[in-house]
C-alpha positions as CSV (number, residue, x, y, z in Angstrom):
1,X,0.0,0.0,0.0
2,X,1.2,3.5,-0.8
3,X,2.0,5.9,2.0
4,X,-0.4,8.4,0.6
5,X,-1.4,11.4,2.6
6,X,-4.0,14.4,1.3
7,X,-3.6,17.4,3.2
8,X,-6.2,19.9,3.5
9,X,-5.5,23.9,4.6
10,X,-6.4,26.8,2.9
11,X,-3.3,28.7,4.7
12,X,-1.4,28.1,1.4
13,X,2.2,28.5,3.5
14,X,1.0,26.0,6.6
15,X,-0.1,23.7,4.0
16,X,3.5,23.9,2.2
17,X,5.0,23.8,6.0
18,X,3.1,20.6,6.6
19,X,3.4,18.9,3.7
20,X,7.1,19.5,3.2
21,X,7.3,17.9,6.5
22,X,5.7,14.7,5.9
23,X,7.5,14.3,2.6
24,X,11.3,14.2,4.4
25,X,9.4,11.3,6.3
26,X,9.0,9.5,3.6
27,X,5.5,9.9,2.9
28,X,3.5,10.6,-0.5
29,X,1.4,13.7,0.5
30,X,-1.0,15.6,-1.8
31,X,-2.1,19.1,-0.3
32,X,-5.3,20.8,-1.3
33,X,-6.9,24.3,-0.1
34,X,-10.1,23.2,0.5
35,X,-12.4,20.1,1.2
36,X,-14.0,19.9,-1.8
37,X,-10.8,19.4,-4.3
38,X,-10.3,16.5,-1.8
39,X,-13.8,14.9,-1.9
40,X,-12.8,14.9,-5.7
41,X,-10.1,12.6,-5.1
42,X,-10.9,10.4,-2.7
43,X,-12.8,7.2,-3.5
44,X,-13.7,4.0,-1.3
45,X,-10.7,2.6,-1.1
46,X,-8.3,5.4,-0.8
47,X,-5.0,3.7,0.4
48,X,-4.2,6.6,3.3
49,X,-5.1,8.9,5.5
50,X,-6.5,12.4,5.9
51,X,-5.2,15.5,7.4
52,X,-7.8,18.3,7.8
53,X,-7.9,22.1,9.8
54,X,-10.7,22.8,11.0
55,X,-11.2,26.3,10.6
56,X,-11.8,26.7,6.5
57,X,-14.0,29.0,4.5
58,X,-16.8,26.9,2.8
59,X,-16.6,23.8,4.5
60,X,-15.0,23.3,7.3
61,X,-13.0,20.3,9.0
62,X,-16.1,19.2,10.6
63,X,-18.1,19.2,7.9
64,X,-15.7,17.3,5.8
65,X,-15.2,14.8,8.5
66,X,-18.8,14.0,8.4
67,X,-18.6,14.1,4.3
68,X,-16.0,11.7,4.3
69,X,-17.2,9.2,6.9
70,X,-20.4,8.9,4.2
71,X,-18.4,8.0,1.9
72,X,-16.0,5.5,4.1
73,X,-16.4,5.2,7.9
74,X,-13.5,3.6,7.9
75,X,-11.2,6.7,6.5
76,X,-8.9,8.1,9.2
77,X,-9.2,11.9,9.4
78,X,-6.3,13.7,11.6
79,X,-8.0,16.9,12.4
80,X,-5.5,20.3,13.5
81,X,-6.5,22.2,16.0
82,X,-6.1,26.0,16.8
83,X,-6.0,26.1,20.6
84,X,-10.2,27.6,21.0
85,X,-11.0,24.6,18.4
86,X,-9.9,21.8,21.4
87,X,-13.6,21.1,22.5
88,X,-14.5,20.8,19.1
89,X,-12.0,18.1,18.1
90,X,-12.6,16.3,21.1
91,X,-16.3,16.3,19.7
92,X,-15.4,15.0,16.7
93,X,-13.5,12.4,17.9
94,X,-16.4,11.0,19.4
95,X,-18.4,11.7,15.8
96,X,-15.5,9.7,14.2
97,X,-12.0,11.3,14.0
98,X,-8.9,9.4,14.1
99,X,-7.2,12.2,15.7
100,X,-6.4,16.1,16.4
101,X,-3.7,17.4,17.3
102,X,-3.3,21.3,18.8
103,X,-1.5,24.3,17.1
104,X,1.9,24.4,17.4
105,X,3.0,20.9,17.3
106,X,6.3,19.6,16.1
107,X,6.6,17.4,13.0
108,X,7.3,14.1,15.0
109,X,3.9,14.3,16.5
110,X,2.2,14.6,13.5
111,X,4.3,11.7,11.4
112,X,3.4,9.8,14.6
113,X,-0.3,10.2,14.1
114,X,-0.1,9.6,10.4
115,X,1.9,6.1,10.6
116,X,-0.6,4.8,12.9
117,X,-3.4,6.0,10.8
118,X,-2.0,4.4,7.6
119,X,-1.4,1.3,9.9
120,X,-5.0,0.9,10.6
121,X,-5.8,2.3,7.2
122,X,-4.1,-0.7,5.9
123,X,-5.4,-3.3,8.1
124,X,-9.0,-1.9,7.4
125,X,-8.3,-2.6,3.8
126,X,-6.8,-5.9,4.1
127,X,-9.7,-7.0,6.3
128,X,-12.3,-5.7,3.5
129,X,-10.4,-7.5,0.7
130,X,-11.4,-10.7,2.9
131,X,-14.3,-10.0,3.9
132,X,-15.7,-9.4,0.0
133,X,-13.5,-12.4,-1.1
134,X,-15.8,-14.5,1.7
135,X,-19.0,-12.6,0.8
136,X,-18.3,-12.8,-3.5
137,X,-20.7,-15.3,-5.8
138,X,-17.6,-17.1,-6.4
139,X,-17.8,-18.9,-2.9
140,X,-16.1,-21.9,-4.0
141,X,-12.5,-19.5,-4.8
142,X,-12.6,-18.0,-1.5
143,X,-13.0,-21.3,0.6
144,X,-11.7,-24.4,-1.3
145,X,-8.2,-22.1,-1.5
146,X,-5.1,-23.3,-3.6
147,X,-3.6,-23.3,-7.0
148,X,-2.4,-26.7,-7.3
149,X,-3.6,-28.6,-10.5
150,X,-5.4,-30.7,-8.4
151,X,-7.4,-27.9,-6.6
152,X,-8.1,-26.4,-10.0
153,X,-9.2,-29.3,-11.1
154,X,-11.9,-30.0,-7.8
155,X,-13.5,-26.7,-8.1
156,X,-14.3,-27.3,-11.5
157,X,-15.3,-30.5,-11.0
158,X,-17.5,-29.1,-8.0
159,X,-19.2,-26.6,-10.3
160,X,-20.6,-29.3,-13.1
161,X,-21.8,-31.4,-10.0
162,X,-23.5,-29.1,-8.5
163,X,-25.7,-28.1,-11.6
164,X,-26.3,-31.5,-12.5
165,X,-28.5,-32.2,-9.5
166,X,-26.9,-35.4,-9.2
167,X,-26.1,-37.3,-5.7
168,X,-22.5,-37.5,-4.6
169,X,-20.1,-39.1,-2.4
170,X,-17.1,-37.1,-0.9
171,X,-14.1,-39.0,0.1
172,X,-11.1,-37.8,1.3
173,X,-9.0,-37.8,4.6
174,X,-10.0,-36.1,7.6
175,X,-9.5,-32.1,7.4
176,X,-9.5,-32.1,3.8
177,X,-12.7,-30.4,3.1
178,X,-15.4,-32.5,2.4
179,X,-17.8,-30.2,4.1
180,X,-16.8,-27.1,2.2
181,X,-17.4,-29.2,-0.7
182,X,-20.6,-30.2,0.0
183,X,-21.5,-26.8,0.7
184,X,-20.2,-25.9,-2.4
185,X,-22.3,-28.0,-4.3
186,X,-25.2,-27.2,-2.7
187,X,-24.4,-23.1,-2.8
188,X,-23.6,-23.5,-6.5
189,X,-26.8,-25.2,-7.4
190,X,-30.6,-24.3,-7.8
191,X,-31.5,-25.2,-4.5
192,X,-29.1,-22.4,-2.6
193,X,-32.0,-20.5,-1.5
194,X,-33.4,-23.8,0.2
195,X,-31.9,-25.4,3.3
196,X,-28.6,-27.1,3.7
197,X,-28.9,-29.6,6.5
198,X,-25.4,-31.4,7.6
199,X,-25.2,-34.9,9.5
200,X,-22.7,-36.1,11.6
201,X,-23.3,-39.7,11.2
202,X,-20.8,-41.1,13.8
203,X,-22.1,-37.8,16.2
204,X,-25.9,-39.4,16.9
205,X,-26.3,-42.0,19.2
206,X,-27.2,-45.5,17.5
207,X,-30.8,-45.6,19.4
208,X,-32.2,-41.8,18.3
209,X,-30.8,-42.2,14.4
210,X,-33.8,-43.3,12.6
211,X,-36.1,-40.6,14.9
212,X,-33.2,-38.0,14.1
213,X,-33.5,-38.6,10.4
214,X,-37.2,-39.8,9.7
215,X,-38.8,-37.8,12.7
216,X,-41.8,-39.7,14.6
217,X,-45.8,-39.4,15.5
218,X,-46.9,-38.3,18.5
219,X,-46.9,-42.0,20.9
220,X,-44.7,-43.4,18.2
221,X,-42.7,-44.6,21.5
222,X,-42.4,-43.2,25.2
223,X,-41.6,-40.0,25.3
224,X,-42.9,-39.0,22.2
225,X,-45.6,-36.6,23.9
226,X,-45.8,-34.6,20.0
227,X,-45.1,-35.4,16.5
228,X,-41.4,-34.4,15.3
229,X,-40.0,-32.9,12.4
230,X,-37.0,-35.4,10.9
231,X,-34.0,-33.9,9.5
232,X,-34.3,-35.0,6.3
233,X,-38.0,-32.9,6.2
234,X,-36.2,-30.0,7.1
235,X,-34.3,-30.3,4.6
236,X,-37.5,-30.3,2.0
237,X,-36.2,-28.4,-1.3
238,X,-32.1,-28.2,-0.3
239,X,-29.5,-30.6,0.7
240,X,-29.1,-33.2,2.7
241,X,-25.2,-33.8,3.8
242,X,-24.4,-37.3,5.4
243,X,-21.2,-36.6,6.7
244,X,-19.6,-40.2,8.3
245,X,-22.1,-42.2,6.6
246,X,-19.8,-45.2,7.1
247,X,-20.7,-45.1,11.0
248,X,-24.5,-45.8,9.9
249,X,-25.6,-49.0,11.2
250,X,-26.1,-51.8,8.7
251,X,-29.7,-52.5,10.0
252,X,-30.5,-48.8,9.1
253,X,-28.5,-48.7,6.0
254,X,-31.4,-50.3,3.9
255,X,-34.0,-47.8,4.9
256,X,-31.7,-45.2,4.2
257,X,-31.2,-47.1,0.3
258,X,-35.0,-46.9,0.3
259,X,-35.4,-43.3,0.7
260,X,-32.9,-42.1,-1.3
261,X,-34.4,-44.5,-4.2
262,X,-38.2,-43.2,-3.3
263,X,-37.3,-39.8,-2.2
264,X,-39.9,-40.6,0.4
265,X,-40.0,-41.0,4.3
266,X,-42.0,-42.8,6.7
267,X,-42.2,-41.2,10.1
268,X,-41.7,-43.5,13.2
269,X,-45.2,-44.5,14.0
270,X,-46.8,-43.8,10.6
271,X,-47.2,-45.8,7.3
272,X,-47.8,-43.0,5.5
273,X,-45.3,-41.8,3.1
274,X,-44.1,-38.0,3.0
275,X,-42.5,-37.1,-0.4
276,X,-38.9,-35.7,0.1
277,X,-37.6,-33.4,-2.0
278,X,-33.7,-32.6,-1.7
279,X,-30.6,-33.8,-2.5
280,X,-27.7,-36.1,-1.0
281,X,-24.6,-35.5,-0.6
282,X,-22.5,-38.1,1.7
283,X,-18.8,-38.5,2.8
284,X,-16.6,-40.8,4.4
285,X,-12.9,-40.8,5.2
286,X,-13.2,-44.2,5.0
287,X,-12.4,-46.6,2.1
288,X,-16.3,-47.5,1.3
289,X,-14.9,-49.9,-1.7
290,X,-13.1,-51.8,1.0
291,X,-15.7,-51.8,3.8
292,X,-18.4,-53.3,1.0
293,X,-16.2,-56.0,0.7
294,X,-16.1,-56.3,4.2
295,X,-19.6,-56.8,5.0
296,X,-19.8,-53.9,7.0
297,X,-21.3,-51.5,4.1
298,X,-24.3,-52.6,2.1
299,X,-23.2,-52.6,-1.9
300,X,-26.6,-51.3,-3.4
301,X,-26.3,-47.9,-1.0
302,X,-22.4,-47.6,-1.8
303,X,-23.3,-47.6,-5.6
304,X,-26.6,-45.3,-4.9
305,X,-24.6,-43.0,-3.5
306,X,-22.0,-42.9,-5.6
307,X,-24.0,-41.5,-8.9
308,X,-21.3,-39.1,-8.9
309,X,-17.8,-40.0,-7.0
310,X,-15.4,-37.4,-5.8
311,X,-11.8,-37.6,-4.6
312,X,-10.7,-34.7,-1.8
313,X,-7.1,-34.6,-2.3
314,X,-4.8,-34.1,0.9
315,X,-2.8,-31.7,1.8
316,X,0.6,-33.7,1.1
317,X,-0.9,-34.2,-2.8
318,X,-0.6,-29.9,-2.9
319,X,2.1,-29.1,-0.6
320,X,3.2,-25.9,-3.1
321,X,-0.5,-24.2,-1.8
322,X,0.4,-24.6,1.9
323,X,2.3,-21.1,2.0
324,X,-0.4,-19.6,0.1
325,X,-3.0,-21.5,2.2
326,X,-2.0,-20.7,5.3
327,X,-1.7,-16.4,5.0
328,X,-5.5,-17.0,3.6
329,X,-6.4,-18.9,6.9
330,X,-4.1,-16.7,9.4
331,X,-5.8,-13.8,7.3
332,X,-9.3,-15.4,8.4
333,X,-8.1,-16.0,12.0
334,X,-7.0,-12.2,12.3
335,X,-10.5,-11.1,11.6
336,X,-11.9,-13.8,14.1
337,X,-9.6,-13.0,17.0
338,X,-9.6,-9.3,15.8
339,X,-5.7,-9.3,16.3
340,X,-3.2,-7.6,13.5
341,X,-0.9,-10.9,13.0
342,X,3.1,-10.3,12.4
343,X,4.2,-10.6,8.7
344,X,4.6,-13.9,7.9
345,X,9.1,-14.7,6.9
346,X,9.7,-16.7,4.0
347,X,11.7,-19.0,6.7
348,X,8.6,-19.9,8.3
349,X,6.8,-20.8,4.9
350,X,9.2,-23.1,4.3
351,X,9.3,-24.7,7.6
352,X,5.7,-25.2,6.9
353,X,5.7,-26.3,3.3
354,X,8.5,-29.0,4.6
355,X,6.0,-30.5,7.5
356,X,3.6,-33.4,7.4
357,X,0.4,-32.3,8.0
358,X,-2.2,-35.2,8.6
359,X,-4.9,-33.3,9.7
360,X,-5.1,-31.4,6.3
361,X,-6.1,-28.3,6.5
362,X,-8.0,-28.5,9.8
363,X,-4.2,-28.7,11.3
364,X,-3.0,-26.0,9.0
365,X,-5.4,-24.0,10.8
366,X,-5.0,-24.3,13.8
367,X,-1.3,-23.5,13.2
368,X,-2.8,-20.2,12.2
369,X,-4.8,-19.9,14.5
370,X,-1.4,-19.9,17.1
371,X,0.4,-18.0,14.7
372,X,-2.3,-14.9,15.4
373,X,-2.4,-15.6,19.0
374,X,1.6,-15.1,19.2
375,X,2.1,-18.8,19.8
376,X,4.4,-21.5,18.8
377,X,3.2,-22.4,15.2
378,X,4.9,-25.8,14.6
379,X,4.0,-27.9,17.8
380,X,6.4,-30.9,18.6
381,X,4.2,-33.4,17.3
382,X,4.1,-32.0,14.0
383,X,6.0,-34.6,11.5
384,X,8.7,-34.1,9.1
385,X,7.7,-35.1,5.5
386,X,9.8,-38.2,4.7
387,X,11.8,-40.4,6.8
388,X,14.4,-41.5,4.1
389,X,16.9,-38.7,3.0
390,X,16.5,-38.6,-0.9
391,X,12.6,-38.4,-0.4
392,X,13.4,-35.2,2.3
393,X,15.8,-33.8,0.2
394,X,13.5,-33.6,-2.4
395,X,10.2,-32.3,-0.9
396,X,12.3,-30.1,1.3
397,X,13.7,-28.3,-2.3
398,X,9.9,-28.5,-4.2
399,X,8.5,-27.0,-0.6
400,X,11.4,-24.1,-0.4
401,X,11.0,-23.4,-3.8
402,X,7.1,-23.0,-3.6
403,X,7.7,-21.2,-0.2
404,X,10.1,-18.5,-1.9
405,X,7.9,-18.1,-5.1
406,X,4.4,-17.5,-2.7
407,X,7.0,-15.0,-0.7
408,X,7.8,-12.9,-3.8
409,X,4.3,-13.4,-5.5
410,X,5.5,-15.1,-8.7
411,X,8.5,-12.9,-9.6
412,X,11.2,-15.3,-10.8
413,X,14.0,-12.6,-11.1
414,X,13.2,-12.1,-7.0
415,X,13.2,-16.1,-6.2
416,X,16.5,-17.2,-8.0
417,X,18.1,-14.6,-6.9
418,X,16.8,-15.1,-2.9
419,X,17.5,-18.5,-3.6
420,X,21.0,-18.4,-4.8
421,X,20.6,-20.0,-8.2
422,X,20.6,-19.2,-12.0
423,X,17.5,-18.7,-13.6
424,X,17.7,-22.2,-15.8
425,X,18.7,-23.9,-12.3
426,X,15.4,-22.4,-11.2
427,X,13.3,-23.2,-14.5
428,X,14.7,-26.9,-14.2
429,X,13.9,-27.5,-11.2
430,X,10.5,-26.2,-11.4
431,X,9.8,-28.3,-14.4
432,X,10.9,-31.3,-12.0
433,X,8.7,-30.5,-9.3
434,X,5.7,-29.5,-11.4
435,X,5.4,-26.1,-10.1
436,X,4.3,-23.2,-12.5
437,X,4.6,-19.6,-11.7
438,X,1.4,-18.7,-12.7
439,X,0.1,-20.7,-9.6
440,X,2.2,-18.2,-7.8
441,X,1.2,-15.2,-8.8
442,X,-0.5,-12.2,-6.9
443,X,-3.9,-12.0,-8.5
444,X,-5.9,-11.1,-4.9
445,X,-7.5,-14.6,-4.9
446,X,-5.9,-15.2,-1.6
């Protein structure tokens, strides 16, 4: 971001004072006479700060404060103060100010004000970039985060599924996103405005699933003193996530087969059948192939479910997004814990990139989530990638090379060069480790 400052005073040799000032500090200032040049040049997302006296012809400081916040609450406004204007600033700090500081001041004072205007300026920005990239249409970008050909490859995937209207079965290990998924399928299709109803499977207790998912009559069995609502009804219109479906009894597994076929439920207690209309979408981290074989998972409901079958990869099958992947999720966790995280060294993004991580990206965030707080990010138990040497040495060089190029945001001058190699070294040993550098670059995705 630019250290831009607008400076507003209609003393023409105050303003030249002032501004000649800030520029030996370093900063970029433009300085207008009056408010209303200045409301001509500053949009939404003006990367600075203002400075403002309060005492102008036309409108004043006050009234341009109030101007200004209209436009962007979020603007910080420095107002200067002759010494009978004090009780006014300290009103308009209350109405919104950032700041005022009292005629004469010295430079240092004001510089001071301005760097930690810009600072929150800055962090005001960031947190707005996020904030739209969590709120844009494109829901899918902004959650299932990476550039890795095999990310690339899901969302796209994700977005034909969803508007087929087709069941699917997620599998993948666990961390690895097979809720996001399913939400994204469900967001992405027609029935977005209707309800999306998730299921832990193992998380019900083996004698309430059947009332939890088909609901009952009233007297259906003791303590059924009304009729009940099943989750699949409320669902009626969206989507239906079984999440864990491999912890479903077998005994209830054929009922389940049966309404998914019918798109129909029986309440407990009733023989009348209510017409279901949603969609399913069911995961496992298990291998559902090997537990049919097994016994322990009927084979009509595996191949029902799996109309449409898709793969979540792990986090060790995309190890050249986990740089990338974790600024998105410390970025999230700064807005959660409403902290301002350090800047993250290209050190510690290798470190990372080099790690195991078997909780996927569950485990990649709670590292964030420590990083924010100020604690230790890699815990002890935290595995090293490979045991043998060769395999190390290897995914230690794709993961420091992935590291540097997320550090300088694609720029391959910057990363051989931080790196200590030629450019064909570089080239070659991208080509190797089937990294690109468009997968690198800054396009404000993340």
């Amino acid at each position: 971001m630019s250290e831009r400052v607008i400076l507003v005073d209609d003393e023409a040799d105050v303003r030249e004072a002032i501004a000649q000032s800030l520029e030996l500090k370093g900063y970029d200032v433009l300085a207008l006479p009056n408010a209303m040049r200045a409301l001509e040049v500053i949009s939404e997302d003006f990367e600075g700060c203002i400075i403002s006296d309060i005492r102008m012809p036309r409108m004043d400081g006050l009234a341009f404060l109030d101007a200004i916040r209209e436009r962007d609450a979020e603007l910080p406004v420095i107002l200067i103060t002759g010494h009978g204007d004090v009780p006014l600033a300290v009103s308009a700090l209350h109405a919104g100010a950032f700041d005022f500081i009292e005629k004469p001041f010295e430079t240092d004072r004001l510089a001071d004000a301005v760097a930690r205007a810009l600072g929150v300026r800055r962090l005001a920005l960031e947190n707005r970039v996020l904030r739209s990239e969590l709120e844009s249409r494109d829901w899918l970008e902004s959650n299932l985060v990476g550039r890795a050909p095999v990310m690339t490859s899901l969302r796209q995937r994700l977005r034909t599924i969803a508007g087929s209207g087709a069941d699917v079965l997620l599998l993948g290990e666990t961390g690895s996103g097979k809720e996001l998924a399913a939400r994204a399928v469900h967001r992405l299709s027609d029935r977005s405005e209707k309800p999306f109803v998730a299921i832990n499977m193992a998380a019900l207790p083996e004698t309430l699933i059947e009332s939890e998912l088909f609901g009952h009559e009233a007297g259906a069995f003791a303590g059924a003193h009304r009729a009940r609502y099943g989750r699949f009804e409320h669902a009626r219109g969206g989507t239906v996530f079984l999440d864990e479906i491999d912890a479903l009894p077998v005994a209830l597994q054929a009922k389940l087969l049966r309404v998914i076929e019918e798109r129909s439920i029986e309440r407990i207690g009733s023989n009348e059948a209510v017409p279901l209309d949603v969609r399913f979408v069911a995961a496992s981290k298990a291998n559902l192939s090997a537990r049919v074989d097994g016994g322990e998972f009927r084979a009509d409901l595996y191949y029902r479910l799996a109309v449409v079958t898709v793969e979540m990869p792990p986090l060790s099958a995309r190890m050249e997004d986990v740089p990338r992947l974790f600024q998105h999720l410390v970025n999230q966790s700064a807005l959660r814990h409403r902290r301002t995280p350090a800047p993250i060294n290209g050190e510690l993004f290798t470190l990372m990139a080099a790690r195991d991580w078997p909780g996927n990206v569950r485990e990649l965030r709670n590292a964030a989530d420590r990083f924010v707080l100020g604690l230790d990010v890699l815990t002890s138990d935290t595995p090293r990638l490979a045991k043998n040497l060769p395999d190390r040495i290897e995914k230690f060089e794709r993961a420091a090379i992935a590291a540097e190029l997320t550090g300088q945001g694609g720029n391959v001058k910057a990363t051989y060069e931080a790196l200590g190699i030629s450019r064909k070294t570089l080239y070659d040993k991208m080509q190797r480790h089937g990294l690109e550098r468009e997968q690198f670059l800054n396009t404000g995705e993340d």
